[in-house]
C-alpha positions in Angstrom: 0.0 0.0 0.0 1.3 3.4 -1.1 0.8 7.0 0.1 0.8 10.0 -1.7 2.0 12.7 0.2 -0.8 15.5 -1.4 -3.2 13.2 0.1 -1.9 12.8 3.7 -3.4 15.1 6.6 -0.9 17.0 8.9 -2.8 16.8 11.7 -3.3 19.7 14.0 -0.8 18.9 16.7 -0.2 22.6 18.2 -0.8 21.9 22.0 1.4 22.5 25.0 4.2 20.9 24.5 4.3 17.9 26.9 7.3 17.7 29.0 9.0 14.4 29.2 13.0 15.5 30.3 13.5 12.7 32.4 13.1 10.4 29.2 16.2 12.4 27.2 19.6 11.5 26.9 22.1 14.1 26.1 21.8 14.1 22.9 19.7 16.8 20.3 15.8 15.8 20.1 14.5 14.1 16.8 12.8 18.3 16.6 12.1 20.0 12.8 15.5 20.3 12.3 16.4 16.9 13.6 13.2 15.7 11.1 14.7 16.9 8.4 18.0 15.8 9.3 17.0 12.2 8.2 14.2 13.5 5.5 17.1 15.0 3.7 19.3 11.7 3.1 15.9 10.6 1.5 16.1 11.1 -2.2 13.4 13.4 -3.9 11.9 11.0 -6.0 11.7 8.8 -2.3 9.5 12.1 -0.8 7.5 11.6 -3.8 5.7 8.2 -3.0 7.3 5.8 -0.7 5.7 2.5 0.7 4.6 2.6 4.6 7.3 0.4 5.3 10.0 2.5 3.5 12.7 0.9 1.4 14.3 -2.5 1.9 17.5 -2.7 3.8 20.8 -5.0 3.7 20.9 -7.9 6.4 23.0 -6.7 9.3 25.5 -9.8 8.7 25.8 -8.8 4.9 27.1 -4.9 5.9 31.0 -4.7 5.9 32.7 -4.1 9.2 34.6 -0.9 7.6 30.9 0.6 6.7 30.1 0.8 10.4 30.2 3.6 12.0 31.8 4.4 15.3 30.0 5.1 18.4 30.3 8.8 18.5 29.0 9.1 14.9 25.9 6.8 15.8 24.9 8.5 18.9 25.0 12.1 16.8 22.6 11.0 14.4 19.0 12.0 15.1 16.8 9.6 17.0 14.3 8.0 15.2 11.0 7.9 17.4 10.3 4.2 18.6 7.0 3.3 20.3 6.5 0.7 22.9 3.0 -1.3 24.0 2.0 -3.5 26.3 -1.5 -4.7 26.7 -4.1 -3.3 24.0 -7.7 -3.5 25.9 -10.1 -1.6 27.6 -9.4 -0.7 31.2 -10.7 -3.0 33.7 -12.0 -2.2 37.7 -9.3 -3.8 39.4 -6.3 -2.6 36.8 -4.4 -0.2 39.3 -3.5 3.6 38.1 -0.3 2.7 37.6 -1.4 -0.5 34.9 -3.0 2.4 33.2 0.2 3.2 31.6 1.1 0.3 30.1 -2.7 -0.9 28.6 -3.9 1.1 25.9 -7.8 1.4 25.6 -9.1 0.0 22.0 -10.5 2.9 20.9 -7.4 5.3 22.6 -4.9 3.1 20.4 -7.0 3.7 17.1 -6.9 6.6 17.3 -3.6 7.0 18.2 -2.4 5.1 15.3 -4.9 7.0 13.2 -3.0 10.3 14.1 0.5 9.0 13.0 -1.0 8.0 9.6 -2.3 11.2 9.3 0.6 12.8 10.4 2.1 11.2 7.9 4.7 8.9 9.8 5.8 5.8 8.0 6.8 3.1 10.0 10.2 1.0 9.2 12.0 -2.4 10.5 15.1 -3.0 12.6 17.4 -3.5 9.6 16.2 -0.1 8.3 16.7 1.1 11.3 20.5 -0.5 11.7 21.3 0.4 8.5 20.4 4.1 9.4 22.1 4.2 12.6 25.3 2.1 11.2 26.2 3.3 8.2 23.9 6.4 7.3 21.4 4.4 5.0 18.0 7.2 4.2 14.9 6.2 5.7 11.8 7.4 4.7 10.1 10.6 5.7 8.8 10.7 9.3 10.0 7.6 10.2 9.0 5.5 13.4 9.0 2.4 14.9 5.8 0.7 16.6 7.1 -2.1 18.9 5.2 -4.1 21.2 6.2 -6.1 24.1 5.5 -9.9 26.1 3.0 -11.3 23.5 0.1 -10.2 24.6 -3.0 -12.2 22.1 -4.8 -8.5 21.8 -1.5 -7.4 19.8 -2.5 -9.8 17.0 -6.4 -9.4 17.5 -6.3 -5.6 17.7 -2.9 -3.8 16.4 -2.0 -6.0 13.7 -5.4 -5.4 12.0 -5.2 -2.1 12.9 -1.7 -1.3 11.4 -2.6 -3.4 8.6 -5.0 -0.4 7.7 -3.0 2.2 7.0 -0.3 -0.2 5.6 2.3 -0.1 8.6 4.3 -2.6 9.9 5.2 -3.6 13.6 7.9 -5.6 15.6 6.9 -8.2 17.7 9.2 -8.9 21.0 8.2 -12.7 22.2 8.7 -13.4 25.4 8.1 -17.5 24.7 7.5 -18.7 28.0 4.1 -17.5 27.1 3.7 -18.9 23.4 0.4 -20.5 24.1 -1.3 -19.7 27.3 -4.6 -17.7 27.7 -4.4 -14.5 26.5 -1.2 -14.9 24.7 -0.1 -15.4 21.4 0.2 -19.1 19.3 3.0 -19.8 17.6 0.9 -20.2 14.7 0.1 -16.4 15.5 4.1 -15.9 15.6 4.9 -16.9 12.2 1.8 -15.4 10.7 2.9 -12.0 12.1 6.5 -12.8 10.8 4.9 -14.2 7.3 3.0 -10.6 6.5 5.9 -9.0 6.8 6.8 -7.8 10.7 9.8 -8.5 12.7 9.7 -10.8 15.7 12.4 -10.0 17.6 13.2 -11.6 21.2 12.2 -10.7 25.1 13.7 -13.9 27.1 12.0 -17.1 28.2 10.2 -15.7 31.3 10.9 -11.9 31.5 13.6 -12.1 33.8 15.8 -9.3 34.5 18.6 -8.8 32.9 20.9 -7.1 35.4 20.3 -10.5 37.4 21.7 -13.2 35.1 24.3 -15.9 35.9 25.8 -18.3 34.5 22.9 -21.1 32.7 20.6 -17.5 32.5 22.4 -17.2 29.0 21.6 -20.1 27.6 17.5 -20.3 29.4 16.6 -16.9 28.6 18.6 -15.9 25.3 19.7 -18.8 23.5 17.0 -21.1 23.8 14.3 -18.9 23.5 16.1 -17.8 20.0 16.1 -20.9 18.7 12.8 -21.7 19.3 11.7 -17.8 17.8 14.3 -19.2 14.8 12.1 -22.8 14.1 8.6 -20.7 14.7 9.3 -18.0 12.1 12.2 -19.6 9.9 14.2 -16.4 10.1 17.2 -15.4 11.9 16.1 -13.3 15.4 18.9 -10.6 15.3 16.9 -8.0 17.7 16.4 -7.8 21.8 14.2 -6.2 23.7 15.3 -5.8 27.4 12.7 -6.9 30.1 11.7 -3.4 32.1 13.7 -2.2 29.9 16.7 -3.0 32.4 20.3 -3.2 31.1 24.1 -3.1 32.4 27.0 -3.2 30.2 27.7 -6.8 31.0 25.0 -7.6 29.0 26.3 -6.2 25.6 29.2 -8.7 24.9 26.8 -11.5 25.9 24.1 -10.4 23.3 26.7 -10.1 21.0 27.9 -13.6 21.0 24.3 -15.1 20.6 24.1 -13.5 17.8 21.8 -9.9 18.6 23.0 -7.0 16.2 21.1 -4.3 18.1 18.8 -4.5 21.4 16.4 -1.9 22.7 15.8 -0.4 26.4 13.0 2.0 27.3 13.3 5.9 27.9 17.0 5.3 29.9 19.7 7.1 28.4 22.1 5.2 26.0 25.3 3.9 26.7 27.7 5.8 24.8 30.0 3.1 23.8 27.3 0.5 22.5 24.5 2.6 21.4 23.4 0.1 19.2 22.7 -2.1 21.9 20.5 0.5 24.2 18.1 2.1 21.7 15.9 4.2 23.0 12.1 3.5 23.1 8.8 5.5 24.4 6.3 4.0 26.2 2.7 4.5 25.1 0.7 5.3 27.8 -2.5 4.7 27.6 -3.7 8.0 29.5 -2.1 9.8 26.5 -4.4 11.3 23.8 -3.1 11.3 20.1 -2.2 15.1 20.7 -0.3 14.2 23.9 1.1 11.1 22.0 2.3 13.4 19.1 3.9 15.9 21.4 5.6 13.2 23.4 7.4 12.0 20.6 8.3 15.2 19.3 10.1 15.8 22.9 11.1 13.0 23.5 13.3 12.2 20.6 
């Protein structure tokens, strides 16, 4: 599906600008300029027409050591806004204020994903993203990235038709432990996701923190649950997504050499030597309206 740019709405984002400081690293905000900092490696006939999805991008493995930038040069280039959910359901009696952040009401996500299609975002993939980050690659105008967290069954019920709408494309982070159950996602539901054209990328076997692993942790929360993320979808799982969103340097080399080229955290700052390896995601709350959604992102990135 294809979007012409004449026929996408800007929508009328103008409101107070929605403070969100503690979520920024030191580095500039993905702002106007920042926007058009990435718009403008974007060729003119890309601005044109481009696919949701933006263009295709090289396998990580397949991108020559000496392309890759260093870690200064990575960390300078403007953010691209990510966007992390949880649950997708309407709130229920018991689910505490705090919950409230991390379920997004039906109708509230909609509506929110209705504003960054008419906003005119265009969502792209980890390797477009990699590429980007390593070696300069354009991306598309506006880009973003919808991700979504533990496996929750309402992510395939209710986001995947709904981003199927306006033509976007999402990345999956399985937690496996899970694959199955009540309320989560089949594996059948797995590799259909991964079929149509999203990235499943992995969350561990049970969610456990990573700041807490030893020794067999390794091998019960990364390695396995790749392999079985590798038979489901038939694809290599080259992305991580931290539990809580909790990290420590120890766990870079140890991603590294089970085979993750990139891993994301949450709003923490990232770590200056492996930014690759702590890319920097917003939580969608689901108090936010699409206004305060827009403005988040905006500020945050």
């Amino acid at each position: 599906m294809k979007f012409s740019y004449s026929s996408l709405i800007a929508a009328a984002l103008c409101a107070t600008v929605f403070s969100l400081s503690s979520c920024n690293d030191s580095k500039p905000a993905l702002t106007a300029e920042g926007t058009a900092a990435v718009q403008a490696a974007t060729s003119s006939a890309a601005t044109t027409e481009v696919a949701a999805s933006g263009p295709s991008a090289p396998d990580p493995a397949s991108i020559p050591a000496s392309r890759i930038a260093d870690a200064a040069t990575i960390t300078a280039r403007p953010q691209v806004p990510i966007l992390c959910y949880h649950q997708i359901r309407d709130w229920r009696p018991r689910d505490s204020k705090g919950a409230k952040d991390y379920i997004v009401p039906v109708e509230q996500f909609k509506k929110q994903i209705q504003m960054l299609a008419d906003s005119g975002y265009h969502t792209i993939l980890p390797d477009q993203l990699y590429a980007y980050l390593a070696t300069g690659a354009p991306l598309p105008p506006k880009p973003i990235m919808l991700t979504f967290d533990d496996t929750d069954l309402d992510q395939f019920m209710v986001a995947r038709p709904e981003l199927e709408k306006y033509g976007f494309k999402g990345v999956y982070f399985v937690m496996t432990v899970s694959l199955g159950r009540p309320r989560y996602m089949s594996k059948a539901q797995v590799k259909q996701l991964s079929d149509e054209g999203n990235v499943i990328g992995s969350h561990t076997w049970d969610h456990h923190n990573v700041k807490k692993y030893q020794g067999e942790d390794w091998v019960t929360q990364i390695e396995k649950p790749t392999k079985t993320l590798e038979e489901i979808t038939g694809k290599d799982i080259k992305y991580f997504a931290y539990p809580f969103g909790l990290w420590n340097p120890e766990a870079i080399p140890q991603l590294k050499q089970r085979g993750m080229v990139a891993a994301f955290v949450l709003s923490e700052k990232r770590d200056l030597q492996d930014p690759l390896y702590t890319i920097r995601r917003l939580i969608a709350s689901g108090y936010w309206s699409p206004r305060t959604l827009h403005n988040s992102l905006v500020n945050s990135f």
